[in-house]
PASETOR-46490 format. One line per 3 residues: number of its first residue (from 1); their letters; for each residue x, y, z of C-alpha. Coordinates in steps of 0.5 Angstrom, whole numbers. Layout:
PASETOR-46490
NUM) a) X Y Z | ...
//
This chain:
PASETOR-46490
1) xxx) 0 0 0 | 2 7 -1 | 6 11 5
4) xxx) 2 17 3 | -4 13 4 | -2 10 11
7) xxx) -1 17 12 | -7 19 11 | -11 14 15
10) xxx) -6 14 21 | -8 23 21 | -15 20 21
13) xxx) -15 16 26 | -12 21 30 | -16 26 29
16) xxx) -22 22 30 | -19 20 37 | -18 27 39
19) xxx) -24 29 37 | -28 24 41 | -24 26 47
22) xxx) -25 33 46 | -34 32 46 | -31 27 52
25) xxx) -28 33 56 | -34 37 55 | -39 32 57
28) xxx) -36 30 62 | -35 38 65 | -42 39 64
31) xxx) -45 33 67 | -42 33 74 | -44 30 79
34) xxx) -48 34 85 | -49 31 91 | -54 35 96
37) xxx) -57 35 104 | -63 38 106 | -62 44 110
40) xxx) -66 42 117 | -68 47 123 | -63 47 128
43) xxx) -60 50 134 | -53 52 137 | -50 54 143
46) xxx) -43 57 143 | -40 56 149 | -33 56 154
49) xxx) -31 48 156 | -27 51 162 | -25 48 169
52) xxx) -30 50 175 | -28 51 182 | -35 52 186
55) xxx) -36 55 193 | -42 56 197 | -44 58 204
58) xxx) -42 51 208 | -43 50 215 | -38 44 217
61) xxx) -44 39 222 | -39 35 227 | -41 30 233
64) xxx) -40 30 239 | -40 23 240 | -32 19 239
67) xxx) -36 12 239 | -43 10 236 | -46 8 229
70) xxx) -48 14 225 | -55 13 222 | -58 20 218
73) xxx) -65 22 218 | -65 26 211 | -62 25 204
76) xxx) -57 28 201 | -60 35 197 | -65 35 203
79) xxx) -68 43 206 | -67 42 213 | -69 48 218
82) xxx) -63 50 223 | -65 46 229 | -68 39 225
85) xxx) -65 32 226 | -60 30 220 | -57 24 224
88) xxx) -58 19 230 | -52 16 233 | -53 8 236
91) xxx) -50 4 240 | -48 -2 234 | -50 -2 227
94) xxx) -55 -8 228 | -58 -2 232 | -58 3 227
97) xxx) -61 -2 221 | -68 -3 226 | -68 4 226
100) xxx) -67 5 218 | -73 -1 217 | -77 2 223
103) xxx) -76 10 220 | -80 6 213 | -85 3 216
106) xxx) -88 8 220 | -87 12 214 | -91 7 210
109) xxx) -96 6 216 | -98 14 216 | -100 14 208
112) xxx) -104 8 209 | -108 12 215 | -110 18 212
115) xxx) -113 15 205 | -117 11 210 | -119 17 214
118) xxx) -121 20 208 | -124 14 204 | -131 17 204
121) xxx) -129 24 202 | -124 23 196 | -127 27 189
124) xxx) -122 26 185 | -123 21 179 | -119 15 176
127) xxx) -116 20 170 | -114 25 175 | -110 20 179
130) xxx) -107 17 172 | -105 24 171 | -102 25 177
133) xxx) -97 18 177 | -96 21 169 | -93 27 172
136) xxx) -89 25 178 | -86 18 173 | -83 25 170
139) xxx) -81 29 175 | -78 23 178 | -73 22 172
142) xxx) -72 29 170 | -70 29 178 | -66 23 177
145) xxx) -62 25 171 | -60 32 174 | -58 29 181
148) xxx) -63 31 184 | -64 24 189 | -68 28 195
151) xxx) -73 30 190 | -73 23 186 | -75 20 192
154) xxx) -81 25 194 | -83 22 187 | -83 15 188
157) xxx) -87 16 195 | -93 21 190 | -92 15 186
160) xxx) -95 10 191 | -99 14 195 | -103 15 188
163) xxx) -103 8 186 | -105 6 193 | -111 13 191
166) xxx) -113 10 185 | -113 2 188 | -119 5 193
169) xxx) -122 9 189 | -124 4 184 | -126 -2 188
172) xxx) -121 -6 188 | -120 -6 195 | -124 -4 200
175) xxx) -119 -2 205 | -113 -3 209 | -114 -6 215
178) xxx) -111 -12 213 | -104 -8 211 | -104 -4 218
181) xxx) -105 -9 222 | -99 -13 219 | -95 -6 220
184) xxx) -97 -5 226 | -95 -12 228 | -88 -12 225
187) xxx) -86 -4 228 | -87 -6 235 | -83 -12 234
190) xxx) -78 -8 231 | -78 -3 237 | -77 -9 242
193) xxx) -71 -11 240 | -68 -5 237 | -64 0 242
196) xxx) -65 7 242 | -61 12 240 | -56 15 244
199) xxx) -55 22 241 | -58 25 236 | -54 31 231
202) xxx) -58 37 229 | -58 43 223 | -54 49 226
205) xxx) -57 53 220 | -63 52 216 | -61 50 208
208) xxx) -59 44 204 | -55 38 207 | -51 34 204
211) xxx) -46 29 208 | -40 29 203 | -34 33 205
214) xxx) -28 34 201 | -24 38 206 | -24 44 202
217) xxx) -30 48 205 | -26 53 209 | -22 54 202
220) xxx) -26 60 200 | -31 64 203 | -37 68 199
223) xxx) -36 75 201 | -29 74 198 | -30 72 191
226) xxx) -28 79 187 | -21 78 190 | -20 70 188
229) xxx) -14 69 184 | -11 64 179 | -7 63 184
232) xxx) -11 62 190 | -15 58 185 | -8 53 184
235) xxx) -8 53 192 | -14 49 192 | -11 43 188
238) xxx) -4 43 192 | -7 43 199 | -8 39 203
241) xxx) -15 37 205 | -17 37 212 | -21 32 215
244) xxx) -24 31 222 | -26 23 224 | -32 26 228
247) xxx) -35 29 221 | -42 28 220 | -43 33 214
250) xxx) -44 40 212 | -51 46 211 | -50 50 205
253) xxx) -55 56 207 | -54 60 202 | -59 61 196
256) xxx) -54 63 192 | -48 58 190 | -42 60 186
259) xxx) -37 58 181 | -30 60 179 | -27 58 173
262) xxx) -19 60 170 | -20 64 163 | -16 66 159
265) xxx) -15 74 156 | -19 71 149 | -25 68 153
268) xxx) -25 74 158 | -26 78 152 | -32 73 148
271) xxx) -35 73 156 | -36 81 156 | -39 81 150
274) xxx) -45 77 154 | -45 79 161 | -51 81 160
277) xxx) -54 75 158 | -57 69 163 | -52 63 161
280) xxx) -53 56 163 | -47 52 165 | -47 44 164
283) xxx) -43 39 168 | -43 32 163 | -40 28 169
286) xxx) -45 31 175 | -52 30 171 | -52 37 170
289) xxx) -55 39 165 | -57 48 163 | -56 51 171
292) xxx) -58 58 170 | -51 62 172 | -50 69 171
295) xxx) -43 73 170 | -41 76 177 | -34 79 175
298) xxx) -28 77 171 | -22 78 176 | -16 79 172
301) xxx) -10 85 173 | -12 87 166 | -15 87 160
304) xxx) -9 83 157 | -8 79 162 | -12 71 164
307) xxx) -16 72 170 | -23 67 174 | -29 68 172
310) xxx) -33 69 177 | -41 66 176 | -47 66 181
313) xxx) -52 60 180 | -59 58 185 | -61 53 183
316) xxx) -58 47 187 | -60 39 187 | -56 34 190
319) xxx) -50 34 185 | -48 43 186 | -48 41 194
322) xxx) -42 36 194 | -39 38 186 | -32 42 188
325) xxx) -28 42 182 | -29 39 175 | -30 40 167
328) xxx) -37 45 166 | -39 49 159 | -40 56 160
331) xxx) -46 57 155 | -46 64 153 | -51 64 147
334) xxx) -56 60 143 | -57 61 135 | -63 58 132
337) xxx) -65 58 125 | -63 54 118 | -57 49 119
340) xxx) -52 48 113 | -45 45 112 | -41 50 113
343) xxx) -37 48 106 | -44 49 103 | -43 57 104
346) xxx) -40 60 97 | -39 67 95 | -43 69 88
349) xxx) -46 76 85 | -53 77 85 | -56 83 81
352) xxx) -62 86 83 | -66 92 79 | -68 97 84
355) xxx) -72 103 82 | -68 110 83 | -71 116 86
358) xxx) -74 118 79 | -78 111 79 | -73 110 74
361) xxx) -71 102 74 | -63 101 75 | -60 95 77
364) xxx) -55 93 82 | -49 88 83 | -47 86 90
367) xxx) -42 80 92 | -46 76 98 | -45 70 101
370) xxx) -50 64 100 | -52 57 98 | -54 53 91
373) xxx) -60 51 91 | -62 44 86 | -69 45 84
376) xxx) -70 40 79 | -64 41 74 | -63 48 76
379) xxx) -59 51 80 | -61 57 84 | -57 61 88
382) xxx) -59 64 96 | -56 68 100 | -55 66 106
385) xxx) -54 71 113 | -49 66 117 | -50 67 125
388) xxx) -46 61 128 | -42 56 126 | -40 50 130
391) xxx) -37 43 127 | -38 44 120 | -44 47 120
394) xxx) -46 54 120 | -53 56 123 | -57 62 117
397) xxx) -62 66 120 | -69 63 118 | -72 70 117
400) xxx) -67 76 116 | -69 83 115 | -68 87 110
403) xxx) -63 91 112 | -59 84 113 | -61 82 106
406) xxx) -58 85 99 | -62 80 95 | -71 79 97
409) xxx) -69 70 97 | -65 67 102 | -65 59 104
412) xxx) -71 55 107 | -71 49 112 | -72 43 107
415) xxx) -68 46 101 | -63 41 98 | -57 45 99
418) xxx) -51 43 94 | -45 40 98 | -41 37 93
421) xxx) -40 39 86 | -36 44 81 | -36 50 76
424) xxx) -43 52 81 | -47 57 78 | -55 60 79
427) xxx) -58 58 73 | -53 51 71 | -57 46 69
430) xx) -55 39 71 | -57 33 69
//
């Protein structure tokens, strides 16, 4: 065959092929893959993850007694009037346990008498009552889930005392002679063979009483927390802890409660800008979750140096009493609104046509930060007005004002928001 042949041939070829990848290139440019999420309503809390240091009002409760077996007679979290009984001691524990069981039952014995007493006189309905066990079912959990264990047992005992309500009211039993005798029985065998108590140990103040000591509850006082420092602060960490063996427990009596915690001058700064706002403080290892605090005052030599926080809280349960140090998050604001992925947020050109003070039509060009939107196979640019980000995602206001908007269309909860794709732009079409 001719050379001048084979050439022209092999140029043929080579210019089909090249042709084939240059529509291949094209194709491929214009058919890109686009992957989308859907924009959902969500909240966000921008917050400090510091170490806290608490200090409360605390009366340290001694007994007088060297010998003995200690029984208390309130819970952990319980309000006790300065005067009231915190504790028994006996002679031997066996004592100690009658007096426990004993303590129960005539507790038990006082409920059933007064549903009896009032067994002619009850108007409350069935629905009522099943309301009622509904509602303290409830409280009993969230108390439980916040530490709050005095308040979980007044729960339970609500519980049974409805129950035991309900169970009358319905027939189903007539009454409760038969279980009053048999506690009646059982607390006078106790009381035969249980000794008495030998000293009983009162509140000195009115408060909360907890029996957890740490040793630390001379550490500071209250009236001093404007002038606590990070050293004071590293002072609690390296003293030594001081115990009595004759310690019963402590009354916190103040209604206020408070918590130090070491800031640096950045996270001084962001605290300012929300001193006014109420915060909340969350304490993943203590099952407290969203405490109401308030920023007292920032302690620091000055504006560039680290210094404490110093917060104020009220709201006390069982887990602030014994609480002294550990890992809180300070949680300065919550930013509802549109949440997207924060790689999902580009900046594009939006062109608007506006009318000048001659009611003449003009049109404006404005670069803003927005998202795309697929709708079918077209894509559509939305402006967005980002209030906080956090872990890749970026919480957009759901319904901004005019003055924060350049454009009238921003992005809606439901909205399929590209989040992977190239060469975006408003109005591509898309296969």
């Amino acid at each position: 065959m001719d050379k001048s042949i084979i050439r022209k041939i092999l140029i043929a070829l080579l210019t089909l092929f090249l042709l084939v990848y240059v529509i291949y290139l094209i194709a491929s440019a214009s058919i890109q893959n686009i992957r989308t999420e859907t924009a959902t309503y969500s909240t966000m809390t921008e917050s400090l993850d510091v170490q806290g240091y608490f200090i409360r009002s605390e009366t340290v409760i001694t007994s007088s007694s060297d010998s003995g077996v200690l029984s208390y007679t309130v819970g952990d979290g319980a309000k006790v009037s300065k005067g009231d009984k915190v504790a028994s001691v006996y002679k031997s524990a066996e004592d100690a346990q009658f007096r426990a069981e004993l303590a129960d039952l005539e507790a038990q014995l006082t409920v059933l008498k007064e549903l009896q007493a009032n067994a002619e006189t009850l108007s409350v309905t069935p629905d009522i009552i099943d309301e009622n066990i509904a509602k303290y079912l409830f409280e009993m959990s969230v108390s439980q889930n916040s530490g709050d264990l005095s308040k979980s047992d007044e729960n339970i005992n609500q519980i049974v005392y409805n129950i035991n309500e309900r169970q009358l009211l319905t027939g189903k039993i007539k009454n409760f002679n038969e279980k009053i005798y048999e506690l009646e029985a059982e607390i006078s065998s106790i009381k035969k063979f249980s000794g008495k108590e030998t000293a009983e140990i009162t509140a000195p103040d009115a408060g909360y009483f907890t029996s957890e000591i740490d040793g630390c509850e001379d550490c500071f006082s209250i009236d001093d927390i404007e002038s606590i420092t990070l050293a004071d602060l590293e002072k609690v960490n390296s003293s030594e802890k001081n115990y009595s063996k004759n310690t019963v427990g402590k009354i916190v009596s103040n209604v206020f409660w408070y918590v130090a915690c070491p800031v640096t001058s950045e996270q001084a700064v962001k605290l300012n800008e929300y001193k006014n706002n109420q915060m909340t403080i969350t304490m993943p290892f203590a099952s407290v979750k969203d405490a109401n605090i308030t920023l007292v005052c920032i302690n620091r030599k000055d504006n560039r140096s680290d210094g404490v926080a110093i917060f104020r809280g009220t709201d006390m349960n069982s887990s602030l009493l014994s609480m002294r140090s550990g890992s809180v998050a300070i949680n300065m604001k919550s930013y509802s609104g549109v949440s997207v992925p924060e790689s999902a947020i580009h900046q594009d050109t939006v062109t608007i046509t506006t009318e000048d003070k001659n009611g003449k039509e003009k049109q404006e060009s404005k670069k803003v930060y927005g998202v795309y939107i697929q709708y079918g196979n077209e894509l559509v640019f939305k402006e967005v007005v980002p209030l906080y980000s956090d872990k890749g995602f970026t919480i957009c206001s759901q319904n901004p004002t005019d003055d924060e908007m350049f454009s009238d269309t921003t992005v809606k909860v439901y909205d399929r928001v590209v989040v992977e794709g190239v060469d975006l732009y408003d109005g591509k079409i898309i296969n």
